[in-house]
N, C-alpha and C positions, 0 to 999 in steps of 0.2 A: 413831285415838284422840287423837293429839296434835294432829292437825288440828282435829278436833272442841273439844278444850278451848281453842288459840288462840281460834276466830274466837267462842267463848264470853267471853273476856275481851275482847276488840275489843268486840264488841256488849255489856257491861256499861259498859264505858270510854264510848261513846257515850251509851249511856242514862245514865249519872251525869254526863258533861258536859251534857246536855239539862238535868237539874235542875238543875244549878250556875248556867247562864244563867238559867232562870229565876227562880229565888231570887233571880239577883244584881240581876236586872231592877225583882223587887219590892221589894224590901229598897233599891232604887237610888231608887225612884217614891216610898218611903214616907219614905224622910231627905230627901228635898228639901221633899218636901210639909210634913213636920214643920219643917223650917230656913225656910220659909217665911211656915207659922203662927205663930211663934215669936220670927221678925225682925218681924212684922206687914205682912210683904212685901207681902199680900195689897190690906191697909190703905192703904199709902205709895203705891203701884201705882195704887188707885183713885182717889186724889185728885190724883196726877200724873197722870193722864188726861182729870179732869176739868177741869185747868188747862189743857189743851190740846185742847182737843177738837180743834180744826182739824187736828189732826195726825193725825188719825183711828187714836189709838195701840190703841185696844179691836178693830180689824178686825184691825192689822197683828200683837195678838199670838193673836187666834183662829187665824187663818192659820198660825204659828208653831206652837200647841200640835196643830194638825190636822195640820200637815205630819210635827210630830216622832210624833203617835201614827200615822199612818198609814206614816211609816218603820219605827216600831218594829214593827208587826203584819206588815211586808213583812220585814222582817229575820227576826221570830220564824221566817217562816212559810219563809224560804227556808232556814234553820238546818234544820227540821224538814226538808223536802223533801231538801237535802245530805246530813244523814242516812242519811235512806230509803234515797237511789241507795247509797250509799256502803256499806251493811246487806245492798243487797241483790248487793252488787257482791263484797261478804265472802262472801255466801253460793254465788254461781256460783264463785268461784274453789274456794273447799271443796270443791264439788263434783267441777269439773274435777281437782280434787289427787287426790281418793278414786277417780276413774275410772282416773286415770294411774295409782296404786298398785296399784289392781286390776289394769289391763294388763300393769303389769310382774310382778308376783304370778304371771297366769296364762302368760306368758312364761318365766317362771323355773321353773314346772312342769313347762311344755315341754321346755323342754332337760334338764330331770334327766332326765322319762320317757324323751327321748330317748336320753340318755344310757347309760340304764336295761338299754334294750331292746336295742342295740346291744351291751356289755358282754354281755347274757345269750345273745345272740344268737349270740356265737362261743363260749359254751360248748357250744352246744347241740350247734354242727358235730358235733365230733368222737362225740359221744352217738349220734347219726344215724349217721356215715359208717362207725365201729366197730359199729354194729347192723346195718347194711347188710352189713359184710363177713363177721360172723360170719354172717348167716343163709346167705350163699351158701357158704361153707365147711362148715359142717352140713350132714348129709342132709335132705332135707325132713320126714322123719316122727320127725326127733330133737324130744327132751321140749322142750329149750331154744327151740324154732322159736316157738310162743304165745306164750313171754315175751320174745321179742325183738320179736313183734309189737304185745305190747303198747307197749313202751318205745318203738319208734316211734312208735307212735299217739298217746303222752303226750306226746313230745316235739316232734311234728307242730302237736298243739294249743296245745303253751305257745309255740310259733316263730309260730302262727297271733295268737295272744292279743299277742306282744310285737311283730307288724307292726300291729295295731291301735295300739298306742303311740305306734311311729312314723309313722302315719298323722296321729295325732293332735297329733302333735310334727310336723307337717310336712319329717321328715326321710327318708321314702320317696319317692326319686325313682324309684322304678320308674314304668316306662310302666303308663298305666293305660287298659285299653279301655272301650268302652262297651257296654251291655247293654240288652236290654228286659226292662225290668220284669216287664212285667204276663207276658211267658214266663217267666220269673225265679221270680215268687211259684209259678206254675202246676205249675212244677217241682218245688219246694222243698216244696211243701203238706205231702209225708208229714214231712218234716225238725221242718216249725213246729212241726206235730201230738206231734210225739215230742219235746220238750222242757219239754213242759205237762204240768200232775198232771190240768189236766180238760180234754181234748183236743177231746171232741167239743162246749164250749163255743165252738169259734174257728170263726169264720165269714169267708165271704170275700168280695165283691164287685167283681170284676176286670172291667175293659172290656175287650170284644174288640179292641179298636184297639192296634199296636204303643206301646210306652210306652219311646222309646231315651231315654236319660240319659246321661252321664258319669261309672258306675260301673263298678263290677268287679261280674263275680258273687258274688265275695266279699264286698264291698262292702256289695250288696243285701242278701245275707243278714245281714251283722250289724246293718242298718239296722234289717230287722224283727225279727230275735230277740229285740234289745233292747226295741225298743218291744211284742212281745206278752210280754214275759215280765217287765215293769214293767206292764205291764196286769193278767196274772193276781198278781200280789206287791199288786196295791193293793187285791183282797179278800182279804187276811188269812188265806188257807188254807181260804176258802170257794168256791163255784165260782161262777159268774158269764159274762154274755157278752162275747165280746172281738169288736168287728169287725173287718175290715180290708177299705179300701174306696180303691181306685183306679183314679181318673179322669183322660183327659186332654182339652183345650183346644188352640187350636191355637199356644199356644207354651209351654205347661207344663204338667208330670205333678203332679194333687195325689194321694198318698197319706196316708192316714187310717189312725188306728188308735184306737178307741174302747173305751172303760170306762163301768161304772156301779158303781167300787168307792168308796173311803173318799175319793176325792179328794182337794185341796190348799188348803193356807189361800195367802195371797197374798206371805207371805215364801216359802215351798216353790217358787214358778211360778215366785220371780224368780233364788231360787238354783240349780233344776233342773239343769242344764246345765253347772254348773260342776264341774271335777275334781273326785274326792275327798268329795263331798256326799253326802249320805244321811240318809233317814229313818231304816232299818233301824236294829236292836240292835246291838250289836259283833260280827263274824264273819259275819253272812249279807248283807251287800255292801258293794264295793269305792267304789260312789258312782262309776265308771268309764263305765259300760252308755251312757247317756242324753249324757256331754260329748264320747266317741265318737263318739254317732252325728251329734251338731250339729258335730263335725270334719269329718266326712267328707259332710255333707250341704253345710257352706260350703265345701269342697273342690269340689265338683261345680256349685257358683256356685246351689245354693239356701236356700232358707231354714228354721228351722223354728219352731213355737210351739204354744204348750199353750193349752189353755182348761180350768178347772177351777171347782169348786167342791166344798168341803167335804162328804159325805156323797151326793152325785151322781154323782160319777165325771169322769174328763176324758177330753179332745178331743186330741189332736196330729197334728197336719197338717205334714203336708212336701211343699215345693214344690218343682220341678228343674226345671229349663230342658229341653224338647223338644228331642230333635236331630233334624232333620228328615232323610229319607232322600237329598233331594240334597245333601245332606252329607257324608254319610258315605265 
């Protein structure tokens, strides 16, 4: 914002000096002409002229007033052009400043999440390692054995959710393997199906060909959960088809994931990805899902992008680099 109001008074300060020369130019042309008409400059001139004609003084002052009007229309004109660059020299640096902000912005995000996740992450141990030990000191058919299993399983998934974080926050250095995909999706199919209210809307189109990448099986799956589960959220709790369609090339796996729900106007496509964003109402989402998965998608050295339009539905495609099997 601050930025934005400086280079707003820069560019007024230009545009008020532009008229200031010009006024001063007219007002500069108009008192002489008058101090001229007035002395009879015009008059005196004439008849010293004609007392000299040999002098040929009527060319040397044509010459004189073409030279000065032809300077002054080069002057105006490189004024104006100076300007311009210098307008537009204000504008890229704006620019370059609001990117840097944002970088630092979404760096600063980073490390809190990471932060975050970390801190939550050694509470969790003990939560785990005391649920683990009671269930082995109970009998097996004791009441308590269910609720311990739930408490792991809660506690499984929020350790699962806060290594997304730190995936995110690039502060996971676990080793990470690679995987095939397209066996990946083939596996997972009942998983996808069972997170969606209209299940038998998702459809699949997998190539037979291996699909390795530089994920985790984990990885993968939350690559797509996210993307089908923002696909069924953008028909508004109606049902609808979601595809999912991946292909590969012989140095890149593209994966697809397609709607035909409420779509996005073109500030939505360009914020997408970023932490913390969201269309949704307060409490039904974190705005987290979609900047995940473009962590872990430029983790793995590919890329991703949306195609959208308002009342159409949209496109996202993700690219990964192939790894080919004499590679591996």
């Amino acid at each position: 914002m601050l930025i934005e109001q400086r280079r707003l008074q820069i560019q007024r300060k230009l545009h008020s000096s532009n008229r200031k020369q010009l006024i001063f130019g007219l007002l500069s042309f108009i008192v002489f002409t008058v101090i001229l008409i007035k002395a009879e400059g015009f008059e005196a001139f004439y008849e010293y002229s004609r007392s000299h004609e040999d002098w040929d003084l009527d060319e040397w002052i044509l010459g004189l007033f073409s030279a000065l009007f032809i300077g002054s229309l080069t002057f105006a004109y490189s004024t104006w052009r100076y300007n311009r660059i210098l307008n537009e020299e204000i504008e890229y640096q704006a620019k370059l400043e609001q990117e840097l902000a944002h970088a630092q912005k979404m760096q600063s995000l980073g490390t809190l999440a990471g932060g975050i996740a970390h801190s939550t992450n050694n509470h969790l141990q003990p939560i785990q390692t005391l649920s683990r030990l009671s269930k082995k000191q109970l009998p097996e058919d004791h009441a308590l054995q269910p609720v311990l299993d739930k408490i792991l399983l809660a506690s499984e998934h929020a350790q699962e959710v806060l290594n997304q974080l730190l995936r995110f926050s690039h502060q996971d250095n676990r080793e990470k393997p690679i995987c095939d995909l397209s066996h990946e999706i083939r596996h997972h199919e009942t998983l996808y199906r069972s997170v969606l209210t209209h299940p038998d809307q998702l459809s699949f189109d997998i190539t037979d060909k291996a699909c390795t990448t530089g994920l985790t099986t984990s990885q993968s799956a939350d690559i797509i959960l996210a993307l089908i589960t923002n696909a069924e959220d953008s028909y508004l709790g109606q049902a609808g088809p979601i595809q999912v369609i991946l292909q590969q090339s012989p140095q890149q796996i593209t994966l697809s994931v397609c709607d035909q729900g409420c779509g996005m106007d073109r500030t939505q496509q360009q914020r997408i990805f970023e932490p913390f964003y969201t269309s949704k109402a307060v409490g039904q989402g974190t705005g987290l899902g979609l900047s995940i998965v473009h962590g872990l998608v430029q983790q793995a050295g590919g890329t991703i992008t949306v195609q959208s339009e308002q009342g159409k539905g949209s496109h996202f495609v993700v690219k990964l680099p192939l790894i080919q099997e004499s590679n591996l």
